[in-house]
MARMAR-408954 format. One record per residue (C-alpha): residue in three letters; z, x, y. Coordinates in steps of 0.001 Angstrom, whole numbers. Each point is the difference from the previous one (the first is absolute). Layout:
MARMAR-408954
REC / resn / z / x / y
REC / ALA / Z / X / Y
...
***
This chain:
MARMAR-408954
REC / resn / z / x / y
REC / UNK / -29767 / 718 / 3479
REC / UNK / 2309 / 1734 / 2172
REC / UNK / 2308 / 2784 / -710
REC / UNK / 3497 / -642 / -25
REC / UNK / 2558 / 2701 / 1073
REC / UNK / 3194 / -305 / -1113
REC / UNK / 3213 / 1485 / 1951
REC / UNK / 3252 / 264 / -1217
REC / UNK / 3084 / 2263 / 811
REC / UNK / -219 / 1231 / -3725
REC / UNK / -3271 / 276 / -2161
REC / UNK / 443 / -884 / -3649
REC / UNK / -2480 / 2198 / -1536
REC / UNK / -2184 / -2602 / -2784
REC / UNK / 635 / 290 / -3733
REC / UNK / -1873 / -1625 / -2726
REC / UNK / 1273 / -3484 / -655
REC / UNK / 2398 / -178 / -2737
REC / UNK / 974 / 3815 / 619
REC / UNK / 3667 / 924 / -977
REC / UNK / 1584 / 261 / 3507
REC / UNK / -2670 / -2082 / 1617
REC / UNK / 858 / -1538 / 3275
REC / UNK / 548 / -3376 / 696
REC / UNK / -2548 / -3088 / 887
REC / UNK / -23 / 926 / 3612
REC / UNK / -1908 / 3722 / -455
REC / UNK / -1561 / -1895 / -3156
REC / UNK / -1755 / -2780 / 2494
REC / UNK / -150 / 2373 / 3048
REC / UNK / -1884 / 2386 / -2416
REC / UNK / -2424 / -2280 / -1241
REC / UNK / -1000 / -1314 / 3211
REC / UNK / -680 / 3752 / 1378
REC / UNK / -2292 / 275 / -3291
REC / UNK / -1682 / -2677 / 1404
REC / UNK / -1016 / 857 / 3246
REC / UNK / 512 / 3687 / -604
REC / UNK / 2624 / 40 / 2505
REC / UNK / 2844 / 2429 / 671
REC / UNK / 3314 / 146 / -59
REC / UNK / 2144 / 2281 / 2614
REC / UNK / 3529 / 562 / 699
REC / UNK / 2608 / 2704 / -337
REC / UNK / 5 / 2172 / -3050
REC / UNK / 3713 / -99 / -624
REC / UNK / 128 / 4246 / 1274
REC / UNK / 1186 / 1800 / 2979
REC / UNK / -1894 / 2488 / 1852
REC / UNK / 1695 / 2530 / 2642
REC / UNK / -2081 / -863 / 2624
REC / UNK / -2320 / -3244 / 227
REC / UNK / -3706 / 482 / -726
REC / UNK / -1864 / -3247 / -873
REC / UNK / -1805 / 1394 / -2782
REC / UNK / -1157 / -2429 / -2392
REC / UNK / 780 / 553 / -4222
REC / UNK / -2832 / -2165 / -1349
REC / UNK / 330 / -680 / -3431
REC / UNK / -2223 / -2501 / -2584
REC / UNK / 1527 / -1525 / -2816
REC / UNK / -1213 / -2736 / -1982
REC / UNK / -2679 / -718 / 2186
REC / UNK / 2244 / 115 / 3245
REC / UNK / -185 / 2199 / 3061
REC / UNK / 3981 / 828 / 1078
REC / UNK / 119 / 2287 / 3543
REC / UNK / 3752 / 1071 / 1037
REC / UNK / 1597 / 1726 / 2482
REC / UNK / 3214 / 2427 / 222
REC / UNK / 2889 / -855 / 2457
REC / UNK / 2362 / 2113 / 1341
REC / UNK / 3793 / -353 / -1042
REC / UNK / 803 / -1220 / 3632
REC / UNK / -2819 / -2597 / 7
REC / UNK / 1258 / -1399 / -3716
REC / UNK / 3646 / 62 / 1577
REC / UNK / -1036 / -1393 / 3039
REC / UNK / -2287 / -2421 / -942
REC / UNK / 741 / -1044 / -4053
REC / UNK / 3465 / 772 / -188
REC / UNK / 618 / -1260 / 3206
REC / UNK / -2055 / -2593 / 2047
REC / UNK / -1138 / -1464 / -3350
REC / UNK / 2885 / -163 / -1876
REC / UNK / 2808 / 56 / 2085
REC / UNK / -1305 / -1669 / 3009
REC / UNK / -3065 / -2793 / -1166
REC / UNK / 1505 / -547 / -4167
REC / UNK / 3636 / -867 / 1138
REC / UNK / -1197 / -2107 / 3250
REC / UNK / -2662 / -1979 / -2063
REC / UNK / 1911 / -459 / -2831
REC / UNK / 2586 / -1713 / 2716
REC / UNK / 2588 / 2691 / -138
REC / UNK / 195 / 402 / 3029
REC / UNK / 3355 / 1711 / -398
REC / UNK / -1695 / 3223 / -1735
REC / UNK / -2656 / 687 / 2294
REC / UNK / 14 / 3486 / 1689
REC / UNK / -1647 / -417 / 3291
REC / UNK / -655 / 3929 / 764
REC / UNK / -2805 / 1248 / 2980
REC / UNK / -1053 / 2452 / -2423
REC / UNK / -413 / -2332 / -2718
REC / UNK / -2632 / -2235 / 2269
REC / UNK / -2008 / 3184 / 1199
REC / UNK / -516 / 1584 / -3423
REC / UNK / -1270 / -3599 / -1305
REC / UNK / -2466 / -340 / 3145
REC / UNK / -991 / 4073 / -652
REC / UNK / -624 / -544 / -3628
REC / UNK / -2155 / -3200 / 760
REC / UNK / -2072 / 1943 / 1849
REC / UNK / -437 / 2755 / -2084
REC / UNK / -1162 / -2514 / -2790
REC / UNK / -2335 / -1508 / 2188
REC / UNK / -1467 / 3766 / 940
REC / UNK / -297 / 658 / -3303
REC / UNK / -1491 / -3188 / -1178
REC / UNK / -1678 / -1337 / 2948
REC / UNK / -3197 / 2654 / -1229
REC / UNK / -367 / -917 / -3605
REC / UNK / -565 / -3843 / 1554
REC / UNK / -3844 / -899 / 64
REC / UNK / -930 / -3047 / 2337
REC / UNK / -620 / -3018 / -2469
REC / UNK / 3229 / 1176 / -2199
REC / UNK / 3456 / -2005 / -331
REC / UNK / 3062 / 1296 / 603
REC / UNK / 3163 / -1503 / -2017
REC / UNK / 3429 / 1616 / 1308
REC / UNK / 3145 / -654 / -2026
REC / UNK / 3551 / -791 / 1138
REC / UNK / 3105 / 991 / 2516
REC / UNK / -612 / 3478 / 181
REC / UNK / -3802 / -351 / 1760
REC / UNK / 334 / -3233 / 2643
REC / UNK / -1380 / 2242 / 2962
REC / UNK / -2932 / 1321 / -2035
REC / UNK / -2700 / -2165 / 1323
REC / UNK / 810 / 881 / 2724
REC / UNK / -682 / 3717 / 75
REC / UNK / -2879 / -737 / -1546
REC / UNK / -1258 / -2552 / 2914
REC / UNK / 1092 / 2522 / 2340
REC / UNK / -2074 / 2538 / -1730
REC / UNK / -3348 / -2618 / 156
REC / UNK / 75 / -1234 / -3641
REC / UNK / -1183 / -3694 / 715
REC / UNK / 55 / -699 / -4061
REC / UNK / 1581 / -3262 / -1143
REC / UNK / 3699 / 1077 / -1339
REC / UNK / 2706 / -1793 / -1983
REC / UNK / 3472 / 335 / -232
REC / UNK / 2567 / -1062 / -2796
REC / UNK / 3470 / 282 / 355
REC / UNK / 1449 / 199 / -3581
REC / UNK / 3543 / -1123 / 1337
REC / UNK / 1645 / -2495 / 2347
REC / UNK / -297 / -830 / 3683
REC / UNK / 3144 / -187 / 1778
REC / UNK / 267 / -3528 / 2055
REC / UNK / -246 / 785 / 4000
REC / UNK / 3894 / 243 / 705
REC / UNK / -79 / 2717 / -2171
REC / UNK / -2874 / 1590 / 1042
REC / UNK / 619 / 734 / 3220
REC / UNK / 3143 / 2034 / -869
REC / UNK / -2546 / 2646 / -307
REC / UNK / -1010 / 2184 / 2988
REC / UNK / -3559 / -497 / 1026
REC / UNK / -367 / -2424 / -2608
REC / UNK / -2474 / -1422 / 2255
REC / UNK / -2328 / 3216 / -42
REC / UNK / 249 / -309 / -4053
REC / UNK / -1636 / -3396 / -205
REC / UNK / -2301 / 280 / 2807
REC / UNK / -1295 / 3335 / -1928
REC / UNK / -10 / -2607 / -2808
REC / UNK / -2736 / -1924 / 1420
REC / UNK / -2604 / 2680 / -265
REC / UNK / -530 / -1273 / -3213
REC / UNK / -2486 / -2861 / -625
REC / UNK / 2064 / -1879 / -3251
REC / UNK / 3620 / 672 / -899
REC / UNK / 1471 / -1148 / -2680
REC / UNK / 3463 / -956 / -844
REC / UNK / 1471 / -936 / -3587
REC / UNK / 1506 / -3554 / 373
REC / UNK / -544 / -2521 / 2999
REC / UNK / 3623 / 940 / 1272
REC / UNK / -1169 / 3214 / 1030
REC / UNK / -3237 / -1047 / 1488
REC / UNK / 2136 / -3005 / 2184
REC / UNK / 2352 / 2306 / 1224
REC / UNK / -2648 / 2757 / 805
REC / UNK / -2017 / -2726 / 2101
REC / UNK / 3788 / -1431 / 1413
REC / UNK / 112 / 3589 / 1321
REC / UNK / -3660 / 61 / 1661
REC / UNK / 266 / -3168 / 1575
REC / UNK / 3662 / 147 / 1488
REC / UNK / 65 / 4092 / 458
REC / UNK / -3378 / 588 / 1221
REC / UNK / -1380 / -3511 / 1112
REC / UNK / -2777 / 254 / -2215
REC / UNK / -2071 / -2649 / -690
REC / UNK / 256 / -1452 / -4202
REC / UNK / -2761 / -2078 / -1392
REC / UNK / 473 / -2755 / -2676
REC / UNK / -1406 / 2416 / -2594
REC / UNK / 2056 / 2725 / 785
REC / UNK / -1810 / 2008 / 2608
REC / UNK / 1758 / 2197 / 2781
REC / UNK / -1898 / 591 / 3151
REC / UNK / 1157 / 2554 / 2050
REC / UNK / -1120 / 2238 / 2424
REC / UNK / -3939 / -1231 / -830
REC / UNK / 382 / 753 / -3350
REC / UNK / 652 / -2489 / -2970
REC / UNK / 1555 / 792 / -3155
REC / UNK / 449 / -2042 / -3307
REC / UNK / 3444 / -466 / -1560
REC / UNK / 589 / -1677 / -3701
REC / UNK / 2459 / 478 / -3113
REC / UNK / -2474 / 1669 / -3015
REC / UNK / 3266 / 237 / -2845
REC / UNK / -299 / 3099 / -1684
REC / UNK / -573 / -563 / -4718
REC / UNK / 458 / 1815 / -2834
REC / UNK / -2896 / 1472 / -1812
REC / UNK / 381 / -2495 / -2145
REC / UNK / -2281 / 584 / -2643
REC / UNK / 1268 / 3776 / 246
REC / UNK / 3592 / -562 / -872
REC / UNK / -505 / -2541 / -2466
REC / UNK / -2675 / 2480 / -2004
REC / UNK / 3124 / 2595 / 620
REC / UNK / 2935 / -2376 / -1698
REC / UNK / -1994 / 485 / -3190
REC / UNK / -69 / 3551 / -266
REC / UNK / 3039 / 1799 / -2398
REC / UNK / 2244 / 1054 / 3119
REC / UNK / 332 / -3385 / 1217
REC / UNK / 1267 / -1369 / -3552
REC / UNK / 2021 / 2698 / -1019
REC / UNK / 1889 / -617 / 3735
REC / UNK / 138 / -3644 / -770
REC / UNK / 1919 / 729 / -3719
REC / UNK / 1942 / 2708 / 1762
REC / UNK / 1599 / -2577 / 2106
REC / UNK / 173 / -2876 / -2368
REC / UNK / 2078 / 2552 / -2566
REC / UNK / 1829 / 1602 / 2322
REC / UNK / 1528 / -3379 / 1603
REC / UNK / 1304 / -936 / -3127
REC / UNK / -1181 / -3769 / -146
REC / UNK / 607 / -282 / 3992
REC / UNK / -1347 / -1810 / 2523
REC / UNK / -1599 / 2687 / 2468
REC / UNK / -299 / -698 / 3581
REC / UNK / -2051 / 2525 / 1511
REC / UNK / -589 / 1996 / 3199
REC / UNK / -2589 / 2149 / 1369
REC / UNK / 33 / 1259 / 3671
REC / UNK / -506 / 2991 / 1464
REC / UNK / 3601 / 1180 / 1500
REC / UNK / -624 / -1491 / 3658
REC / UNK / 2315 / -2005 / 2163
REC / UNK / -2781 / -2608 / 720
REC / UNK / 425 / -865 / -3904
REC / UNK / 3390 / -1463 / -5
REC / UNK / 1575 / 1960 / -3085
REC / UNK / 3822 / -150 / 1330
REC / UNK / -271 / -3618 / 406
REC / UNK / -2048 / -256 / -2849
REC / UNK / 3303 / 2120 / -1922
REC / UNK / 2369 / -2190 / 1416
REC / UNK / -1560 / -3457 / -838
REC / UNK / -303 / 1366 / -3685
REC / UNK / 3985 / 664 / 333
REC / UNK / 833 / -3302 / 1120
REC / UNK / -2074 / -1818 / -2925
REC / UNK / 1633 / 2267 / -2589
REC / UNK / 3522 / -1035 / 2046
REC / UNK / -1649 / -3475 / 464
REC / UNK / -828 / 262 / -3809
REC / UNK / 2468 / 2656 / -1609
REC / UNK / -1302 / -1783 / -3809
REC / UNK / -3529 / 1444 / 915
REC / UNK / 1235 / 3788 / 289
REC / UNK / -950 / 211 / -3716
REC / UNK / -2948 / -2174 / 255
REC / UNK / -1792 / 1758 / 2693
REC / UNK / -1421 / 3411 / 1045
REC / UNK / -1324 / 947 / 3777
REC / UNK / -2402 / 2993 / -342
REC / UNK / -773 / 828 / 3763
REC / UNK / -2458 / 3049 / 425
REC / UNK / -342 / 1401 / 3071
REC / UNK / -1609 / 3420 / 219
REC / UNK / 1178 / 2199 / 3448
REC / UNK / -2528 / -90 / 3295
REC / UNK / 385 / 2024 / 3330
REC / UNK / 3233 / 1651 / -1253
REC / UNK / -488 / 2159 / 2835
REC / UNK / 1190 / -3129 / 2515
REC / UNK / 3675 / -891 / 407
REC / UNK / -225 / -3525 / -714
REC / UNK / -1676 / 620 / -3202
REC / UNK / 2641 / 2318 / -1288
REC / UNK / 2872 / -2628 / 989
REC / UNK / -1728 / -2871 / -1810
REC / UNK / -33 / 2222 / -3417
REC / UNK / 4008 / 737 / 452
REC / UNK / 921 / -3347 / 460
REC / UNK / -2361 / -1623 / -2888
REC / UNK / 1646 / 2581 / -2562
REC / UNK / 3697 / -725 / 1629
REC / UNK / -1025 / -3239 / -550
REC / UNK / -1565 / -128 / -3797
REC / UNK / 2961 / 2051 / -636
REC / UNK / 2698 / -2529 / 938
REC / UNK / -1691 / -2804 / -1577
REC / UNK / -330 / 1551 / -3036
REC / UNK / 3202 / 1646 / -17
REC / UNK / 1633 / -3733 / 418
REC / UNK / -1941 / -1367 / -2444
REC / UNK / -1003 / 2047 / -2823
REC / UNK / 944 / 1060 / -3345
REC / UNK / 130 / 3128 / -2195
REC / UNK / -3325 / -774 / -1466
REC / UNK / -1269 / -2226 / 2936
REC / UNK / -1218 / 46 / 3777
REC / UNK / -1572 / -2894 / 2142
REC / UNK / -1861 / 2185 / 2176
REC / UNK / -2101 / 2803 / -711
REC / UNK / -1267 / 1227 / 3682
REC / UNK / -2691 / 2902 / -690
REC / UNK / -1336 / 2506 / 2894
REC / UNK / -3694 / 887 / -1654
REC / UNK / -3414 / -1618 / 568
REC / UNK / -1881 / -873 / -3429
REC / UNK / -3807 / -478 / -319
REC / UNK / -1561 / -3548 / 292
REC / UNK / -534 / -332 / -3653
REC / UNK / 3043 / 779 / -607
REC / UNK / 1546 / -2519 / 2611
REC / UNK / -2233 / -2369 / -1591
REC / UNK / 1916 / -123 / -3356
REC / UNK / 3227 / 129 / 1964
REC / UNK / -719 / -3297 / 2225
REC / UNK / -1171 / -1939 / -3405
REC / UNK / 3582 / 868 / -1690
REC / UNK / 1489 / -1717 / 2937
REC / UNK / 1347 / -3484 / 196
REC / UNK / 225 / 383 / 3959
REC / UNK / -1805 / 1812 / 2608
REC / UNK / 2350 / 481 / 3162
REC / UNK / -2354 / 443 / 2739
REC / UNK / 2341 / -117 / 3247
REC / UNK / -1201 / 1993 / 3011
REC / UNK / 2172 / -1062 / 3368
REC / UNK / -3579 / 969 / 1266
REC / UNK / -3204 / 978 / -1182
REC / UNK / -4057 / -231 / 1030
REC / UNK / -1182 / -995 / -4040
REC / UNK / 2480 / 1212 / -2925
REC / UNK / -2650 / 539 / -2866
REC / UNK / 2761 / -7 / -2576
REC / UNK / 418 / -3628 / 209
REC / UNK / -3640 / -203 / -951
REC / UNK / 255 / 3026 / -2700
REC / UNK / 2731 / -2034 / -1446
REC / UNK / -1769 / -3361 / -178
REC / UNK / -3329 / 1802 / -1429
REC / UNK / 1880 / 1772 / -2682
REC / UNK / 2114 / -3247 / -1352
REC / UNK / -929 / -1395 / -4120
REC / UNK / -1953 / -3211 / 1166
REC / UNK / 1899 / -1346 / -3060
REC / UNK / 3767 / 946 / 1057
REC / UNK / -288 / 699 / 3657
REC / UNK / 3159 / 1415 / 2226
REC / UNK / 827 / -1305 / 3090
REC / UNK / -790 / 1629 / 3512
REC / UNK / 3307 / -125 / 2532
REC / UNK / -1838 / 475 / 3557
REC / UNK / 1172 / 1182 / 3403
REC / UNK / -1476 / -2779 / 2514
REC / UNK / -403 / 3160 / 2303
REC / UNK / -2642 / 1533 / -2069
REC / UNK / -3316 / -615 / 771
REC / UNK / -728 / -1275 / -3474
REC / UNK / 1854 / -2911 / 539
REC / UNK / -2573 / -1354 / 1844
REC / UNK / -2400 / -42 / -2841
REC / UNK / 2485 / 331 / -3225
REC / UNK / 1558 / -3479 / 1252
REC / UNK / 1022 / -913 / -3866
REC / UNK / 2591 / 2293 / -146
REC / UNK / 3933 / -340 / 656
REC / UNK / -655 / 722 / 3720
REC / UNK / 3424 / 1247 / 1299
REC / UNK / 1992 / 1513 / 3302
REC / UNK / 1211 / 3471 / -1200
REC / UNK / 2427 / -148 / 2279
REC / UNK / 1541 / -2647 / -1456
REC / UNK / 2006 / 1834 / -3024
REC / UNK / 925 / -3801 / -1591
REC / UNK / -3480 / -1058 / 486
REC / UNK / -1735 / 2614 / -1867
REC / UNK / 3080 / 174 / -2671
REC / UNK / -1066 / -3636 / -494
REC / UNK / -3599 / 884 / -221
REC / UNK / 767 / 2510 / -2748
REC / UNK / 1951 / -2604 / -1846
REC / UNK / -2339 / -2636 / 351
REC / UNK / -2974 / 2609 / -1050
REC / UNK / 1635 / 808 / -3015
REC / UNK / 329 / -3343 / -1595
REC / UNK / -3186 / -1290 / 1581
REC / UNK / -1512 / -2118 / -3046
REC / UNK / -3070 / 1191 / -1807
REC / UNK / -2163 / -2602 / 1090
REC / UNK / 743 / 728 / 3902
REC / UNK / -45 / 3828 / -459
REC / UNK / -3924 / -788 / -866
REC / UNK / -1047 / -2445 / 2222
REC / UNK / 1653 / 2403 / 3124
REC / UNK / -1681 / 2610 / -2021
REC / UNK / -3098 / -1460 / -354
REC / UNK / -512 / -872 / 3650
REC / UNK / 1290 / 3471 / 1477
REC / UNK / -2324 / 2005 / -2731
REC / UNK / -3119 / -1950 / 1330
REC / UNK / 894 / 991 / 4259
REC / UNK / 299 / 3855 / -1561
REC / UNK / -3118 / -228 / -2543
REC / UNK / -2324 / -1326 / 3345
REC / UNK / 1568 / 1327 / 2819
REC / UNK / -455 / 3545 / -1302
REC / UNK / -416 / 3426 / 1818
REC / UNK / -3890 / -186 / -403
REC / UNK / -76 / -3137 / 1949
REC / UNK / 2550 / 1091 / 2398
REC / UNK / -2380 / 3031 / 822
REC / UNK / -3532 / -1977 / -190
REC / UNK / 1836 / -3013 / 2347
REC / UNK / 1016 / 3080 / 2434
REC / UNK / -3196 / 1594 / 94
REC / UNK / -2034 / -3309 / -177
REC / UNK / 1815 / -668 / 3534
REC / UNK / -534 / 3726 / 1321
REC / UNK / -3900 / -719 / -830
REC / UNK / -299 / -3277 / 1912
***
């Protein structure tokens, strides 16, 4: 069996399964298939180094070899801060508003490609696999082509792909995809993404498409399909049983006072559609002012690049706005929103998604979303709440029992939440039923062994 290397901006190092703080099901099944074929997994150590080295930090925990490197502030502010995030995130994510097109930006995402693929390109033996992660590594292949590693190589691209009109707002977008076809699979997470990624190659670069997905270019051919990224299933379910994930669950049951909850979970990002998400919650409580008492909206959403402009914006107008709804609608010893700024653990998250009579999953944008799936694994088979879905998520492809909705729509997803909320038992477990069976079997484990199964062949 081969050995699989594994490449990713930032290395999760492996705990034992079940560990308190343990990461979630992608290290979990990226982990277990390094155990496997005693791979390795390499990517940026998280540190800054005055001046750029390459040395490796190779670590082994539980049976996994990690090897890091240390960038240099201006390569993480170059290249992280800004070609990833404030260049590629906003532009895939179709905001194509908040994208920072800077020359500096571009040349410390090429220079920091290339000193991942010097770093790397030794520790890769001739029969091994090579598995490169997401938005922040596209040219990687690449360098590592250019450096004579003929090994096959994979890419997954954890979020969206921008249709062509979009795309080619970005200078030399061409060079990015064409750098993209060093690889010999590349993987997408819905079929959306993978038709507008072909769209691109045939109309952009006159490349050639096959029936099966195939992109011949410049005498190479390269494999595109959707593999949909799972839970650990198995994981979180073993998790909701443990003491932290009930005493969460009775927290939230006693603390909204008889209640209905709605719930939220999204990490603060303005791909996940919290200010609409605010003000559709504010029209059904104007929409349905009886309901004020009736219902409470919990929306969690812990901070993320607070560093980056648009970041800090988007957490001044959510509290502006959880403060005016609440301020119109509460009482002395009452609120309908309770907006929180903190990340909690899975097993705790667990408890909090069963206490819930709604999940509100509505992303104007997003590659996956696997709290649409948390929330459906974590539901009482017996009294099951009701997932409200963004049809821009990629889970709405698979998770096609759900209230699908358009969040920009504020009526339409007021309605949703309406509708959700007095859904009858006996439809709350046949949608239920059918939506826990896509995220029992269509879980990380096969997502990876489908990936690599492809890589392989």
């Amino acid at each position: 069996m081969s050995r699989l290397i594994v490449v990713s901006n930032r290395v999760s190092v492996p705990k034992a399964r079940g560990a308190a703080g343990a990461q979630g099901g992608l290290a979990v099944a990226l982990g277990s298939a390094l155990k496997e074929r005693r791979g390795i997994w390499f990517g940026w150590s998280g540190k800054e180094t005055a001046e750029f080295s390459g040395d490796l930090h190779m670590q082994k925990n539980q049976g996994v070899t990690t090897a890091t490197i240390d960038l240099e502030q201006q390569d993480v502010e170059e290249y992280y801060n800004g070609y990833a995030n404030r260049t590629l995130w906003p532009l895939f994510h179709y905001r194509i508003d908040l994208a920072e097109y800077e020359t500096g930006f571009g040349k410390g995402y090429e220079r920091v490609n290339q000193r991942f693929a010097d770093s790397l390109g030794p520790l890769i033996e001739p029969e091994d696999m090579v598995w490169v992660h997401d938005y922040h590594l596209i040219p990687l292949a690449d360098r590592l082509r250019t450096r004579g590693n003929k090994n096959r190589i994979g890419f997954f691209l954890h979020i969206p792909w921008p249709p062509r009109n979009l795309l080619v707002a970005l200078p030399f977008h061409e060079r990015l995809v064409t750098t993209m076809l060093a690889y010999d699979l590349i993987g997408f997470q819905d079929t959306e993404s993978v038709d507008s990624f072909l769209g691109y190659c045939r109309k952009e670069l006159q490349a050639e498409i096959g029936e099966d997905g195939t992109v011949t270019y410049d005498g190479r051919s390269v494999k595109v399909a959707a593999f949909p990224i799972g839970l650990d299933y198995d994981e979180f379910l073993e998790g909701g049983q443990n003491g932290d994930a009930r005493q969460a669950e009775q927290r939230m049951r006693s603390s909204s006072r008889h209640r209905k909850v709605i719930i939220g979970v999204d990490r603060l990002d303005y791909s996940k559609g919290l200010p609409e998400r605010f003000d559709a919650v504010g029209r059904f409580f104007d929409t349905y002012p009886e309901r004020v008492k009736q219902t409470l909206y919990v929306q969690i959403a812990p901070p993320s690049r607070q560093d980056v402009g648009s970041y800090q914006r988007i957490r001044s107008t959510l509290e502006q706005k959880a403060g005016q709804i609440n301020g119109a609608r509460s009482d002395v010893d009452m609120v309908p929103i309770r907006y929180v700024n903190k990340g909690y653990p899975r097993r705790e998250l667990f408890g909090i998604y069963r206490s819930a009579h709604v999940g509100l999953v509505t992303p104007l944008r997003d590659g996956m979303n696997l709290v649409a799936k948390e929330y459906i694994a974590a539901q009482d088979p017996e009294d099951p709440g009701v997932l409200v879905l963004s049809r821009f998520a990629g889970a709405a492809e698979q998770l096609t029992d759900a209230l699908l909705i358009n969040p920009y729509s504020l009526e339409q997803t007021s309605e949703a939440i309406r509708e959700a909320l007095d859904m009858p038992l006996d439809e709350r477990k046949a949608r239920w039923e059918k939506l826990n069976e896509v995220v029992k079997t269509a879980n990380v484990e096969q997502w990876r062994a489908d990936f690599v199964e492809a890589l392989s062949s």
